[in-house]
C-alpha positions as CSV (number, residue, x, y, z in Angstrom):
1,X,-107.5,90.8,-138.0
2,X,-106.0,87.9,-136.5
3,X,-102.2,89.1,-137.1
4,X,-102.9,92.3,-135.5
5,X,-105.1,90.7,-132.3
6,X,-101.8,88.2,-131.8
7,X,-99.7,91.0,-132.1
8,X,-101.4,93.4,-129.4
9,X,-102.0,90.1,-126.9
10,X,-98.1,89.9,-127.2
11,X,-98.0,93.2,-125.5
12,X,-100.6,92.4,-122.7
13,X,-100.1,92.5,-119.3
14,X,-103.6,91.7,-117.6
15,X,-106.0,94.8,-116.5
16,X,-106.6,95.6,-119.9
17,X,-109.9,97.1,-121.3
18,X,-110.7,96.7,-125.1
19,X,-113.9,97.6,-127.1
20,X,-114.1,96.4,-130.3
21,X,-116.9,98.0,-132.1
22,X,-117.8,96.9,-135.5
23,X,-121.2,95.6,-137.2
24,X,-122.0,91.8,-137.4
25,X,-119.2,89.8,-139.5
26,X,-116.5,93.2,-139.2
27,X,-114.1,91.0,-137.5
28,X,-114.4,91.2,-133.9
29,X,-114.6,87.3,-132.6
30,X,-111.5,86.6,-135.6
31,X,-109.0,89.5,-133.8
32,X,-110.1,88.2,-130.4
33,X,-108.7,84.9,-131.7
34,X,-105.9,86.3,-132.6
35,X,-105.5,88.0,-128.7
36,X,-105.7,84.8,-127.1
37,X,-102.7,83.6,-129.3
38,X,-100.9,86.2,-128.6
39,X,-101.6,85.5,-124.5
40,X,-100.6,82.1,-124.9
41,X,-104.2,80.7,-125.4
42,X,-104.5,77.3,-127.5
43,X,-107.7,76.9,-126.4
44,X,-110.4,77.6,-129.4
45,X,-112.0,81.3,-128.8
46,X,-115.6,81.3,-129.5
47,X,-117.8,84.4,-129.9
48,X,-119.8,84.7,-126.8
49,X,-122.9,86.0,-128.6
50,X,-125.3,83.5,-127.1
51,X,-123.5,82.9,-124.0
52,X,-122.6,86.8,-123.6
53,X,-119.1,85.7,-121.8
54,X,-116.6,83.3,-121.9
55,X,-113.3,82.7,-120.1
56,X,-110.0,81.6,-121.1
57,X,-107.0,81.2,-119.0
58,X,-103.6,82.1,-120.3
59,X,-100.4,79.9,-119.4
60,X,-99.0,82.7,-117.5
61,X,-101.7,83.7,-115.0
62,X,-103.7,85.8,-116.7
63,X,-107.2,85.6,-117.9
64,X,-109.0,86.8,-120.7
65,X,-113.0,87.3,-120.9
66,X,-114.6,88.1,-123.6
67,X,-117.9,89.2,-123.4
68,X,-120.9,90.2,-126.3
69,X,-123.8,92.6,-125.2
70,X,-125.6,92.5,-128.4
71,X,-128.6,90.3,-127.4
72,X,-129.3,92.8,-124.3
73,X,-130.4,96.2,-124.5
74,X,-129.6,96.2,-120.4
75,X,-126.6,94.1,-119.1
76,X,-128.5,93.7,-115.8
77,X,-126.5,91.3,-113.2
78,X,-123.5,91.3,-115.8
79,X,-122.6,94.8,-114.8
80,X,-121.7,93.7,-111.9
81,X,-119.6,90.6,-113.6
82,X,-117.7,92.9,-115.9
83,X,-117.5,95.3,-112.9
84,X,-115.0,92.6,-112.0
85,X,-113.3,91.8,-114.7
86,X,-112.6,95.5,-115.5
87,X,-110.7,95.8,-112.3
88,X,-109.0,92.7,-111.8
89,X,-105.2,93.5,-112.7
90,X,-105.2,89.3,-113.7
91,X,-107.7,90.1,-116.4
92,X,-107.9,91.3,-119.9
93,X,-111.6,92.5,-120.6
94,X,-112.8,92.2,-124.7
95,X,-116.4,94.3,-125.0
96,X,-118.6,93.9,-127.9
97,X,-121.2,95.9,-128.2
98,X,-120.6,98.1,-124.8
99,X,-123.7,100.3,-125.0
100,X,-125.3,98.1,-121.8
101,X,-122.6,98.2,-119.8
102,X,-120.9,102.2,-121.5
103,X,-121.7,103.1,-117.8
104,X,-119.5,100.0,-115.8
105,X,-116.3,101.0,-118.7
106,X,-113.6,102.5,-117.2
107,X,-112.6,106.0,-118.6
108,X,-108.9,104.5,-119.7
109,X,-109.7,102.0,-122.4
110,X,-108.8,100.7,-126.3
111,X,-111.2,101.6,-128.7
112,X,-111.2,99.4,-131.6
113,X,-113.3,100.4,-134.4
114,X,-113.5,97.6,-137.6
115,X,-115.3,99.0,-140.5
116,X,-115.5,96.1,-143.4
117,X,-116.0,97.8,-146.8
118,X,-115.7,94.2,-148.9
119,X,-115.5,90.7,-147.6
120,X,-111.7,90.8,-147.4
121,X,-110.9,94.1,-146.8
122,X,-111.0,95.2,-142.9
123,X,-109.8,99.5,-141.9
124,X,-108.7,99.0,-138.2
125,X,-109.2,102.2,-135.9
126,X,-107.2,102.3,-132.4
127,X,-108.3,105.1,-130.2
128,X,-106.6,104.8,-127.2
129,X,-108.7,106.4,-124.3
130,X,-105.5,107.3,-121.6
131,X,-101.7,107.4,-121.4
132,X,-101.6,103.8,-121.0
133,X,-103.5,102.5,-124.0
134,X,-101.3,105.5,-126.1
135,X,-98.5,103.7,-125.0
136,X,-99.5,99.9,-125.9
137,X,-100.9,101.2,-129.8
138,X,-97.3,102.7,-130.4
139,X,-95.7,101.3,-133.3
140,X,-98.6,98.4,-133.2
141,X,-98.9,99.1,-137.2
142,X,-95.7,98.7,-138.2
């Protein structure tokens, strides 16, 4: 999970949209750290599950947040916060659990769906949602 999250944050350019979408312990937090390598970030990712954001700043200007929705059954004032994020070329937007806010996501988005069958095995599914997510997933899983 963490190869493939470095690999895709390689190919970041800031106004980027990703769900991930996986049950607890799929993955998710792990292949975010692997994003923020992949942006440059040294700083340690954290999951956001009790915080339901956090920031990190890349070397080069960008930003990622990373936010976790699976405490709230409403995202209340954060719809405006992601709202924000979402359109804010400087930022890449992580979602976890997205139902809350499935009404503040834009309609051009990566879908990532984790599905863990055993403790070590992970099945990764990219569904890009828009010409320019098509494009960043080519050739991502060779």
């Amino acid at each position: 999970m963490k190869q493939l999250g470095e690999k895709l944050g390689a190919r970041l350019r800031g106004g980027e949209v990703i769900e991930l979408v996986g049950d607890i312990g799929a993955g998710k937090t792990t292949f975010t750290k692997g994003l923020a390598v992949g942006l440059g970030i040294s700083e340690d990712v954290q999951s956001p599950s009790f915080t339901i954001s956090r920031t990190y700043d890349t070397p080069h200007e960008l930003r990622l947040v990373h936010y976790d929705f699976y405490r709230l059954e409403d995202a209340g004032i954060m719809k405006h916060d992601i709202d924000e994020a979402i359109h804010d070329d400087q930022t890449v937007t992580i979602i976890e659990w997205g139902a809350a806010v499935r009404d503040v996501l834009p309609h051009e988005y990566l879908e990532l769906g984790i599905v863990s069958p055993s403790e070590d095995d992970r099945h990764v599914l990219l569904t890009p949602h828009g010409e320019r997510y098509e494009t960043l997933v080519e050739g991502l899983a060779a």
